[in-house]
C-alpha positions, -999 to +999 in steps of 0.1 A: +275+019-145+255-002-170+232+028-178+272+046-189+277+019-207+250+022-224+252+057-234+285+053-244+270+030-270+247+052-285+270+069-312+282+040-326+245+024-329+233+053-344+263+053-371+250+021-385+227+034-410+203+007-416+179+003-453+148+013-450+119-007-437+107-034-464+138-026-489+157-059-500+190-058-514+175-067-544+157-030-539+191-009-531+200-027-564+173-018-584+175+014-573+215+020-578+207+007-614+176+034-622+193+061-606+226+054-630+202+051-657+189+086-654+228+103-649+234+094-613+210+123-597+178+123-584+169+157-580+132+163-598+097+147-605+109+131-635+138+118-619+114+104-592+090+089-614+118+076-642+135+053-615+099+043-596+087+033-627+118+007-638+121-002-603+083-005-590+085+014-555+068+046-549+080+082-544+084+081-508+103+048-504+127+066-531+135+094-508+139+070-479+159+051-501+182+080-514+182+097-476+200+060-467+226+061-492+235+100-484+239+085-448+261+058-461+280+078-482+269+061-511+250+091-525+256+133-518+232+158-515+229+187-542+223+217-538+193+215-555+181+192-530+184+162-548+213+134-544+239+124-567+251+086-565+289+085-562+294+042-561+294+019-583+284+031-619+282+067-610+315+067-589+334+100-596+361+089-623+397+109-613+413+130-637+441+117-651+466+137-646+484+158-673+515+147-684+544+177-688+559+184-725+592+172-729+619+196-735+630+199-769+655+180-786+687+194-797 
């Protein structure tokens, strides 16, 4: 019964996405602020080494760092495969919607 129990806890333990080893908030921060910086997407080398040089962590702590936010849905994947942040500064701003003419005046 207790080994069920613990199965049946698995799914929700592995939904909690947790930072990457060694990243502070003050990291996930920085990060969020280099990554808005450079248009929201991190996608090539230059992308890579614009936000590790204003933030001071390397390359692969960057893609650990980006792979967490995808599984938070704080960032998406591209197609390309890079990420695009979609919180905070680089949230997706909603059209506004498009008001109808009015009908003429007599």
């Amino acid at each position: 019964m207790k080994k069920l129990l613990a199965l049946a806890a698995l799914p929700v333990i592995a939904a909690c996405a947790m930072p990457p080893r060694g990243v502070s908030d003050e990291n996930l921060a920085a990060f969020d602020a280099a990554v808005a910086s450079i248009g929201c997407d991190l996608a090539s080398d230059a992308d890579y080494q614009a936000v590790g040089l204003q933030t001071g962590i390397g390359r692969a702590k960057l893609a650990e760092i980006a792979e967490y936010r995808v599984a938070t849905d704080e960032a998406v994947r591209l197609s390309n495969g890079g990420v695009r942040l979609v919180t905070g500064a680089c949230a997706p701003v909603p059209e506004a919607p498009v008001a109808a003419e009015a009908p003429p005046v007599p």
